[in-house]
Each structure stands twice: as C-alpha cells, then as structure tokens.
C-alpha positions as CSV (number, residue, x, y, z in Angstrom):
1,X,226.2,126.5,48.9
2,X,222.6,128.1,48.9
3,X,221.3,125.4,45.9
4,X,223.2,122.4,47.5
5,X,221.1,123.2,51.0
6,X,217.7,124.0,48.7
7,X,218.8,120.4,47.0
8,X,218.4,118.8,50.2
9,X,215.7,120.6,51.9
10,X,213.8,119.7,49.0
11,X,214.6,116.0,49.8
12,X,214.1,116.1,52.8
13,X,210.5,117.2,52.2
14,X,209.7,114.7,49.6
15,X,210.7,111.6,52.1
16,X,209.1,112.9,55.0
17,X,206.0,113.7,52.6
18,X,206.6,110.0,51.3
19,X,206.5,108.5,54.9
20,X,203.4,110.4,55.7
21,X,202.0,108.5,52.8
22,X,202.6,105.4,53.5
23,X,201.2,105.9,57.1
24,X,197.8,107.1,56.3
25,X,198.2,104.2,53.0
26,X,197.1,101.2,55.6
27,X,194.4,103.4,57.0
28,X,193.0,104.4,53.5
29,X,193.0,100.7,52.9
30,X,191.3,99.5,56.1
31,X,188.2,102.7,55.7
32,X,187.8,101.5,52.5
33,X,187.4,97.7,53.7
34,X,185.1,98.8,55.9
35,X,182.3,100.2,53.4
36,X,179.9,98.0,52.9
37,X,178.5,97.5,49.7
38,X,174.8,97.3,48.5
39,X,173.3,94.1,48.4
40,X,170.5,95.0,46.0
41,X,168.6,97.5,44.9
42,X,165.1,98.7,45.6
43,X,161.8,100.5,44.3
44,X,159.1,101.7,45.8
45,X,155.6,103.8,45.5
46,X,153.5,105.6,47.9
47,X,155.3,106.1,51.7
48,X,158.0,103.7,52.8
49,X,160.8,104.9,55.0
50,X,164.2,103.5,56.0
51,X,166.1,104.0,59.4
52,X,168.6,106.6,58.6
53,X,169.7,106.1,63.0
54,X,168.6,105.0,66.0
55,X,164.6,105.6,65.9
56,X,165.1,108.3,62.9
57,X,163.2,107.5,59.4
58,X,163.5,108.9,56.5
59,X,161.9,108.9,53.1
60,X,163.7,106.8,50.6
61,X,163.8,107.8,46.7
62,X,161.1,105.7,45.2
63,X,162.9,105.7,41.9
64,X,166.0,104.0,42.9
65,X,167.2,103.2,46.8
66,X,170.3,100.9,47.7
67,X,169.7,98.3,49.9
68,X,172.6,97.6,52.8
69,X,172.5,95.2,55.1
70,X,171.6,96.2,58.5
71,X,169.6,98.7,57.2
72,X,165.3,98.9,58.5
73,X,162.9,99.2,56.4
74,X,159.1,99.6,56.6
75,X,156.3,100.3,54.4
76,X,153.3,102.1,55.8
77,X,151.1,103.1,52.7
78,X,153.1,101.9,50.3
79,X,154.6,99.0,48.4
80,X,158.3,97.8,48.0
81,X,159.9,95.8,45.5
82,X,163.7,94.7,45.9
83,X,166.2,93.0,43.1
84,X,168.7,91.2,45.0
85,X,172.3,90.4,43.8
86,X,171.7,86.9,43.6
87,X,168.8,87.2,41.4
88,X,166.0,87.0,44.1
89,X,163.2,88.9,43.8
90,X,160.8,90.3,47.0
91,X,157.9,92.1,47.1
92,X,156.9,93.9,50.3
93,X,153.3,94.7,51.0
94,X,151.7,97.5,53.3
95,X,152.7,98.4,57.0
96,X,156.0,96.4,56.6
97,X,158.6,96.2,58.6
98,X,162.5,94.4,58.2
99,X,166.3,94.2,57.5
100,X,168.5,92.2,56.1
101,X,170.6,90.6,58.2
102,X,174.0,89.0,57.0
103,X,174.6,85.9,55.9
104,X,171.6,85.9,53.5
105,X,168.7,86.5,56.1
106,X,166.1,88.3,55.2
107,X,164.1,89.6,59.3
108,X,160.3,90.1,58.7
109,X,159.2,91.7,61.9
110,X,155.9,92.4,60.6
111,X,153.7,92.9,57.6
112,X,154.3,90.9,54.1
113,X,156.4,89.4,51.5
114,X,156.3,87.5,48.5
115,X,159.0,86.1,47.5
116,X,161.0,84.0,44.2
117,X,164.2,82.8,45.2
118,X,165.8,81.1,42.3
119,X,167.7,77.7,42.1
120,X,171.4,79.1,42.5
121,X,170.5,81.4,45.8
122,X,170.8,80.7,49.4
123,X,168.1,83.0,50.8
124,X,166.0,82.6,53.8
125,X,163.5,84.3,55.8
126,X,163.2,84.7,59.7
127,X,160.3,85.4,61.3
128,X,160.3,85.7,65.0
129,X,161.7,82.1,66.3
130,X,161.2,80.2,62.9
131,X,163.2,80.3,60.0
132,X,161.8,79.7,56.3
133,X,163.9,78.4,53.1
134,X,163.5,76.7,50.6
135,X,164.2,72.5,51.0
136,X,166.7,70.6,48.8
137,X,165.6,67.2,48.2
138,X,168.0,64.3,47.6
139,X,168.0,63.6,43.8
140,X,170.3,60.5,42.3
141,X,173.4,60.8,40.4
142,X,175.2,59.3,37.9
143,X,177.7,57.5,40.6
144,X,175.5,55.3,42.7
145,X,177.5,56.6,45.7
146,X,176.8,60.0,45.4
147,X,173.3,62.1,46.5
148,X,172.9,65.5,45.1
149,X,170.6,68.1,46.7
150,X,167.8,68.6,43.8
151,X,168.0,72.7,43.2
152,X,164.6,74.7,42.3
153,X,163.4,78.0,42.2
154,X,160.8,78.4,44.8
155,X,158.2,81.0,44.8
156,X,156.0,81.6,48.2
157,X,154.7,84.5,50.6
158,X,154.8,85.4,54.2
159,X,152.5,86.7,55.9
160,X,152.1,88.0,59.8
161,X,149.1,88.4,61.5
162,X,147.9,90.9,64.2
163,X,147.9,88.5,66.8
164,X,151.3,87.1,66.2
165,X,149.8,84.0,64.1
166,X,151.9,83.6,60.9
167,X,150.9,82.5,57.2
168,X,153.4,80.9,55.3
169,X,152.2,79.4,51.3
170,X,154.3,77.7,48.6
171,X,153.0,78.4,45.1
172,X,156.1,76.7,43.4
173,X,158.8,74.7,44.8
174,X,159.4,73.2,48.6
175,X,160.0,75.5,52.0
176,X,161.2,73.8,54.8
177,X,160.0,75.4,58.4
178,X,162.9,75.7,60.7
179,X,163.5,76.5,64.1
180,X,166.4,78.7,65.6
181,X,168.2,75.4,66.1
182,X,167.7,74.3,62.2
183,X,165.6,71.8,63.4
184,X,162.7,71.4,60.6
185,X,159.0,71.8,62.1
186,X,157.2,71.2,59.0
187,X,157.7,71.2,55.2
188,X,155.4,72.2,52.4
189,X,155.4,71.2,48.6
190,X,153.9,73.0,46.4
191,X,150.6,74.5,46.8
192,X,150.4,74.1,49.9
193,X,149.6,76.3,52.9
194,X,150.2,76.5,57.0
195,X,149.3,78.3,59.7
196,X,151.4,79.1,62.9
197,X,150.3,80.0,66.2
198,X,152.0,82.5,68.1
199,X,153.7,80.6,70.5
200,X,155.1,78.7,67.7
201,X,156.5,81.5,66.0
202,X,157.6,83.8,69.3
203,X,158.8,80.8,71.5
204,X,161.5,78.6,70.5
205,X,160.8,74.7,70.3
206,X,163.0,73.7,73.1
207,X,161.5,75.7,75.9
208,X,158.2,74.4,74.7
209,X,159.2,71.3,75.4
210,X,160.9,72.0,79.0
211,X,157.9,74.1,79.8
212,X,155.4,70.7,79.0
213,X,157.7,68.3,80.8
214,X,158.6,68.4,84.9
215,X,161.7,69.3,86.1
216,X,164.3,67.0,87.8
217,X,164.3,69.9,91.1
218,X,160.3,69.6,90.9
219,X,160.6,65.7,90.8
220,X,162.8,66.2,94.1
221,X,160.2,68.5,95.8
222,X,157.6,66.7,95.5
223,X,159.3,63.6,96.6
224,X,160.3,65.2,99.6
225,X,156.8,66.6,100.1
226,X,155.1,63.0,99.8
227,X,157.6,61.8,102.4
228,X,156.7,64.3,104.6
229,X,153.4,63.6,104.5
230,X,153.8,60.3,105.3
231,X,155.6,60.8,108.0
232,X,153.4,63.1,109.7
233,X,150.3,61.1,108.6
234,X,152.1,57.8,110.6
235,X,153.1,59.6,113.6
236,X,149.3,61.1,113.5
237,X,148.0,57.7,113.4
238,X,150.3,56.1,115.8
239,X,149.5,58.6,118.6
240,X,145.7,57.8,117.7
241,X,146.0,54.2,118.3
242,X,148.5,54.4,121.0
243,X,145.4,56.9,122.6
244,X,142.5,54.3,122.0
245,X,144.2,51.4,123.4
246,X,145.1,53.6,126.6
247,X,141.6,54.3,127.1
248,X,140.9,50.8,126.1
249,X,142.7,50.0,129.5
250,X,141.5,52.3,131.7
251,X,137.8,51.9,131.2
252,X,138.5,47.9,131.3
253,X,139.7,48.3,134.5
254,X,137.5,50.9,136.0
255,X,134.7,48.7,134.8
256,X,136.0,45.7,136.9
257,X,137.1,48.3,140.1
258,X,133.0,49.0,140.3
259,X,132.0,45.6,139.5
260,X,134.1,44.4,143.0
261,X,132.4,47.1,144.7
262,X,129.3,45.7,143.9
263,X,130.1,42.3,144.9
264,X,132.0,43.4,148.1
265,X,128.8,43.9,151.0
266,X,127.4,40.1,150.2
267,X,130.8,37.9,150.3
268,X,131.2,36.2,153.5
C-alpha cells in the first residue's frame, strides 16, 4: 500500500513539474526573442564613452566593444572605428556623437565619420533633416525591358560644423542627398564636395517652402483688409464732395442775397 501511494506521489510530481515547464517554455522563448543582437563590432583608443542609461556614460573596452542598435555613442578625445555585419566600415573622429538606429541608419548628431559602404549594403546616414546614401544608377541589361540599379562601393565622410553647416564629400562612388521625405536635394559623383547650410540640414524642405510662399488664410486677410480700405476711403471721399458742393451752394447764394441788397435803395 505504502509503495503504490509513493508510485503515485512521485507522478504526480513529475506532471505537475512537467506542466510548470511548459508554462515558463513560451516565456523562455519570447525573453530570448527579445535580446537583441550586436550589429557590429567596435574599437577604439583614447576616451570614448557609450550611454549605459538615460544621461549615464560609461567607458567602453577599447579592445573590443559590441555595438547594439539603440545604443549612444560619443567620442570626446578619442577615435572610433566600427566593422559592421554587412561589411561596412566607419571611422569616427573626435567629439562624436551617434546611434544606430534600426533599419540600417546610422544618426550623426555631431562630430565626424568616414565611411566605405560596399556594393552589397544598404547603409545610410542621417544627419539632422537630411539623409545621405549612396545612389544606384540605372545600368542596361541583357533584356532590353529590364533596368538594373548599377551597385558600387562608395567611400565618403561627413562632417558637422559648429554652426550647424554640414560637409558631406565623395571620394569614390555616388551619394544621393535626401530629405526626410526621400526626396533627393542634390547628388554627388565622385570627387566631389557640398556644403549645407543650417537651415538646410535642421529644417525640413517642405516647411521651407510653406514658410517662402503666402498662405491661403493670409490671401483672405489681406483681401478683406484692401476692401476695407476701400470702403472707408469712398465713404471718406463721398462725404468730402458731398461737403464742397454744400458749401458750393451756400456761398452762391449768399453772394447773390448781398448783391440784391446792394441793388435794392436805387430801383424805382
């Protein structure tokens, strides 16, 4: 009697250890979903920091650092190099500051880069309003139908200024300058070199644009201000002339009132 109820105590405890198992299973699976992985990996020399939380830095191992995305990063006196997974290579000078956002986006908000992006990667760079990538120019095929995006490794820099004014240079390959609406600015080939004012780079084209033109509601008050000028100025200059040609009268007749008291003493 005694082993029978051990048999099925011991059972018991293995299906109800089972079940607990297989509830925490899903939730093991889901945490582990949620780790991110690196995206690259990164080197640096002399002091560069990344933000650990909100507003706290802290030094990163020069020898070897993962790179996440979401993850600050700034250089103050020192020099960063990152090896991406996609074979891109960036350099990051002094006094740095950005993140990776998803999606292939690097964020400078200040500082340096230069950058090769080879032929096979999607990369691009955003810098306040603007966007920079590299441009894929139509090349023929061998169906006369068909229009392939030519694909070459581009090699450039980036550079922000202390008032806002940004630098961006191809040394190899095309970049095409974007803005938030993926509307191309400008595009450079090789060797070539542009600079952007600030309210280029911190404003967005399309308030540019509204700011430079007038508004339908400003068309309207100023319509409505015109008219009433108008009106006022006519009802002005109708009370004017209605004035003069009053006075017109009266001095008309009080001009011939005196001139028959003047003639009155010598008619018969």
């Amino acid at each position: 009697m005694k082993k029978r109820l051990g048999q099925k105590t011991f059972i018991y405890v293995l299906i109800v250890s089972f079940l607990l198992t297989m509830n925490g299973f899903p939730g093991a699976i889901a945490q582990a979903k949620e780790i991110a992985l690196p995206i690259g990996e990164m080197v640096s020399k002399g002091e560069v920091k990344f933000e650990a939380r909100d507003k706290v830095w802290k030094n990163v191992d020069p020898s070897h650092f993962p790179i996440f995305q979401g993850v600050k990063i700034k250089t103050e006196k020192g020099t960063s190099l990152f090896a991406l997974a996609d074979n891109c290579q960036i350099e990051v000078g002094q006094n740095s500051l950005l993140s990776f956002d998803p999606k292939n986006r690097l964020h400078l908000f200040q500082g340096s880069i230069d950058f090769r992006i080879p032929a096979t990667a999607a990369m691009e760079f955003k810098v306040g309003a603007l966007l920079v990538l590299p441009s894929r120019s139509p090349q023929a095929s061998k169906s006369p139908l068909v229009v392939l995006p030519k694909i070459e490794e581009a090699i450039g820099s980036i550079l922000i200024h202390s008032n806002g004014a940004v630098t961006v240079k191809s040394a190899k390959g095309s970049l095409s300058i974007l803005s938030e609406d993926r509307v191309v600015l400008t595009a450079l080939s090789p060797g070539d070199t542009v600079i952007l004012p600030s309210v280029t780079v911190k404003t967005p084209s399309r308030f540019i644009v509204a700011q430079a033109g007038e508004t339908a509601r400003e068309g309207e008050d100023k319509d409505k201000e015109k008219k009433s000028r108008d009106t006022t100025w006519y009802w002005v200059g109708g009370s004017v002339l209605a004035a003069a040609i009053a006075a017109g009268i009266i001095i008309g007749l009080s001009q011939k009132h005196g001139h028959k008291e003047e003639c009155w003493p010598i008619c018969p």
